[in-house]
C-alpha positions as CSV (number, residue, x, y, z in Angstrom):
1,X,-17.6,11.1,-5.0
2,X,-16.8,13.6,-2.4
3,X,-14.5,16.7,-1.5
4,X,-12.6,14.1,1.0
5,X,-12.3,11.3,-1.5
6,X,-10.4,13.7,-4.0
7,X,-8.8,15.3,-0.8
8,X,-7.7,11.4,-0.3
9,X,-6.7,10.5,-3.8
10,X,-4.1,13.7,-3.8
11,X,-2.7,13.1,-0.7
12,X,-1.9,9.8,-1.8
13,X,-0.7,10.6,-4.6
14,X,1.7,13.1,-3.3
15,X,2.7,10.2,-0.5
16,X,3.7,7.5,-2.8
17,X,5.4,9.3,-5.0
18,X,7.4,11.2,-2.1
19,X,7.6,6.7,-1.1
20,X,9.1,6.0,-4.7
21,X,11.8,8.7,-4.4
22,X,12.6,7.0,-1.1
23,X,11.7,10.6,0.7
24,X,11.3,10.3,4.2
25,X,8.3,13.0,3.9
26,X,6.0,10.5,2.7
27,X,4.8,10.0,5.8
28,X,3.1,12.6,6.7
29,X,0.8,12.5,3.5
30,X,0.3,9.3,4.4
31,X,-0.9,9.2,7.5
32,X,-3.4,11.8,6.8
33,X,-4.4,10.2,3.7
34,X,-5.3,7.1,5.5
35,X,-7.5,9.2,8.4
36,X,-9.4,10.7,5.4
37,X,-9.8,7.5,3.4
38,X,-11.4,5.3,6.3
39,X,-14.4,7.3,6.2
40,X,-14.8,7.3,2.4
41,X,-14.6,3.4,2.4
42,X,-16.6,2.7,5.2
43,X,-19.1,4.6,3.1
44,X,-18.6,2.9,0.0
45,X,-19.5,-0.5,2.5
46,X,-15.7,-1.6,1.8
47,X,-15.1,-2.4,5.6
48,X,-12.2,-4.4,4.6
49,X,-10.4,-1.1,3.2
50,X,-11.6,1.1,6.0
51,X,-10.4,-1.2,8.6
52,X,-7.1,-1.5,6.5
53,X,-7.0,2.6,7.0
54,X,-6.3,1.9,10.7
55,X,-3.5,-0.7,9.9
56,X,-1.8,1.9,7.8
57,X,-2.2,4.7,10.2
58,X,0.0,2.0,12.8
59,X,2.4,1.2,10.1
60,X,3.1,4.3,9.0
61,X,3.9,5.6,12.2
62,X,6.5,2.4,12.9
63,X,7.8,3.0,9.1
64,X,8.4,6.5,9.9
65,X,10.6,5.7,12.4
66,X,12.5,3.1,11.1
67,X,13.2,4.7,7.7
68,X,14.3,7.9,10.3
69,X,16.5,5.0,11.7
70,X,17.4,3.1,8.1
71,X,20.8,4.0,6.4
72,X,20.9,6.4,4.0
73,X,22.7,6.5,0.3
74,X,24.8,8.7,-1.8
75,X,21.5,10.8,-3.4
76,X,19.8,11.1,0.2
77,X,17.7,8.4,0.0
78,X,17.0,5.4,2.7
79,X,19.2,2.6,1.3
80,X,16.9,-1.0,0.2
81,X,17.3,-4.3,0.3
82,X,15.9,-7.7,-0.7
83,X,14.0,-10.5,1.2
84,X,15.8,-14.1,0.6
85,X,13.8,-16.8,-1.4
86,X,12.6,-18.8,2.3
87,X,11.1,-15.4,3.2
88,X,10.0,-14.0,0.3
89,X,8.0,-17.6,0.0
90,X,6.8,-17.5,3.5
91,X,5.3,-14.0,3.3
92,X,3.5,-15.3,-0.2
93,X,2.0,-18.1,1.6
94,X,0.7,-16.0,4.7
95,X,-0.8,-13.2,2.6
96,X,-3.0,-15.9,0.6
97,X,-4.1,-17.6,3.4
98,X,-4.7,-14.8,5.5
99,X,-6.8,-12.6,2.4
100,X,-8.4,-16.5,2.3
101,X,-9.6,-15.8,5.4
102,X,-10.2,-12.5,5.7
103,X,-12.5,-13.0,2.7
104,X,-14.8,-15.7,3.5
105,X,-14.9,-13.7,7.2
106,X,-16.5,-10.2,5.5
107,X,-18.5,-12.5,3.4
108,X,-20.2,-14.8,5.9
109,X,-20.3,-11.8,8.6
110,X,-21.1,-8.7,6.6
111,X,-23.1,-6.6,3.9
112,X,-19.3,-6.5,2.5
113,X,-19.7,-5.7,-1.6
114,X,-17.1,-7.6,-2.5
115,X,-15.6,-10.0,-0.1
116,X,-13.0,-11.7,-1.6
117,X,-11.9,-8.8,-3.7
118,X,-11.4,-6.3,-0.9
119,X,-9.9,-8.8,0.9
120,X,-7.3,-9.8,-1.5
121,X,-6.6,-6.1,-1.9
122,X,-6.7,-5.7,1.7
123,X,-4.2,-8.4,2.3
124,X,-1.4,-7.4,-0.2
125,X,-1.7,-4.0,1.0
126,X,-0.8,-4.9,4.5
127,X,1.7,-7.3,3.4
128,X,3.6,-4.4,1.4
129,X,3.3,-1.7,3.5
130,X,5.3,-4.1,6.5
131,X,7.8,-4.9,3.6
132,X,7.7,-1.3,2.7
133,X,8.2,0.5,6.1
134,X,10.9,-2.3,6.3
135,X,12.7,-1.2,2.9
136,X,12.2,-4.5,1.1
137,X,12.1,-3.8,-2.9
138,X,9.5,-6.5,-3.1
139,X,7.2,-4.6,-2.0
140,X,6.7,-3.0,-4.9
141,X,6.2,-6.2,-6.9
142,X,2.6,-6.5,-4.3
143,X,1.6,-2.8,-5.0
144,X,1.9,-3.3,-8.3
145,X,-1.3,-6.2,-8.2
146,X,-2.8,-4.4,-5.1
147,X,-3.0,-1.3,-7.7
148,X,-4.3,-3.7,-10.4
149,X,-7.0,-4.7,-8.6
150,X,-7.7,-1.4,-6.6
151,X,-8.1,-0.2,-9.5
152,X,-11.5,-2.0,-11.2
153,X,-13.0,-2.7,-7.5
154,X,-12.9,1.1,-7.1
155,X,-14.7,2.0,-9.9
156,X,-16.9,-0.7,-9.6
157,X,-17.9,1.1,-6.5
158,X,-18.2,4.6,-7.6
159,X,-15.8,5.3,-6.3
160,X,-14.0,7.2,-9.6
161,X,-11.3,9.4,-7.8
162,X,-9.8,6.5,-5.7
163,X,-9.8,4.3,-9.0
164,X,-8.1,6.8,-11.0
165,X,-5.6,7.5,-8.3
166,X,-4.8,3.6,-8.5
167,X,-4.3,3.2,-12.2
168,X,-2.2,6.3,-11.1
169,X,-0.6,4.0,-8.5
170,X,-0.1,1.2,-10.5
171,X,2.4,3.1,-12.7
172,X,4.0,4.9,-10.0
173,X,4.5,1.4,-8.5
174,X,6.4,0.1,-11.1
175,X,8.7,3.2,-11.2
176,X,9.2,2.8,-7.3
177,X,10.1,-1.2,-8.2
178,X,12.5,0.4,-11.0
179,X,14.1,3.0,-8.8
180,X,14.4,0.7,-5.7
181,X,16.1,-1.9,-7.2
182,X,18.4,0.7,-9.7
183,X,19.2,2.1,-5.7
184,X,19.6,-1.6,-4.8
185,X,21.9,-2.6,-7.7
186,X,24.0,0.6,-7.1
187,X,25.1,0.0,-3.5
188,X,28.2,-1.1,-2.6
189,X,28.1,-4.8,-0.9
């Protein structure tokens, strides 16, 4: 455990919260979260997470904008909406495969601790963060298992900050899916 992880861990945690509220000034926690956290899992030998760092650091930057872009409700907040059942299927299918993948990859390629793990972690968490810079409730419903998971791989590793900061996440995540869909629910069609 290092100063940076727990430099990490409360960024993040100021960043989803700021994400659950639908605040647009999440981003900036994010984005420097990410920076910081790509060198403490590349240290921990999670390249799957570190690389994942780089992904957010795009995403962000496109969710940034399009949540500056995105229609706002009554209480300030960027309005939500819902993926349809062909899409919400599609994008279940493609993150399996593609953490499928991703897995057997680290695991035939690299010292990777845990492969498949990392990878499944690493592939929900890209899949939300699209459906999350795009506004889609659901994507609470994948940080909710990405935090899940997070959650024991990080403290398998050590790695006792970030772990806490996910069991952390996990029930932020389900008062972000609460809140998103309340917003959702409320909005005039």
């Amino acid at each position: 455990m290092t100063i940076i992880e727990w430099v990490a861990a409360a960024l993040g945690l100021i960043n989803v919260v700021l994400v659950a509220r639908r605040s647009l000034w999440n981003y900036p926690f994010g984005i420097a979260m990410v920076a910081l956290y790509f060198f403490v899992f590349f240290e921990a030998k999670l390249y799957s997470d570190a690389l994942l760092q780089i992904f957010f650091l795009i995403i962000n930057a496109y969710g940034w904008w399009n949540w500056v872009h995105s229609e706002k409700v009554a209480d300030g907040g960027i309005a939500v909406v819902r993926l349809g059942t062909p899409a919400r299927l599609a994008w279940i299918a493609g993150t399996a495969l593609a953490s499928l993948a991703w897995g057997m990859g680290m695991a035939r390629f690299t010292d990777a601790a845990a492969p498949f793990a990392d990878a499944m972690i690493a592939g929900m968490s890209v899949a939300a963060q699209i459906l999350q810079s795009q506004r889609k409730v659901e994507s609470w419903l994948l940080w909710v298992a990405v935090d899940a998971l997070a959650t024991g791989l990080f403290w398998s590793r050590g790695l006792i900050a970030t772990s806490i900061l996910y069991a952390i996440f996990f029930f932020i995540a389900l008062w972000g899916l609460i809140a998103w869909r309340r917003t959702m629910d409320r909005a005039p069609t």
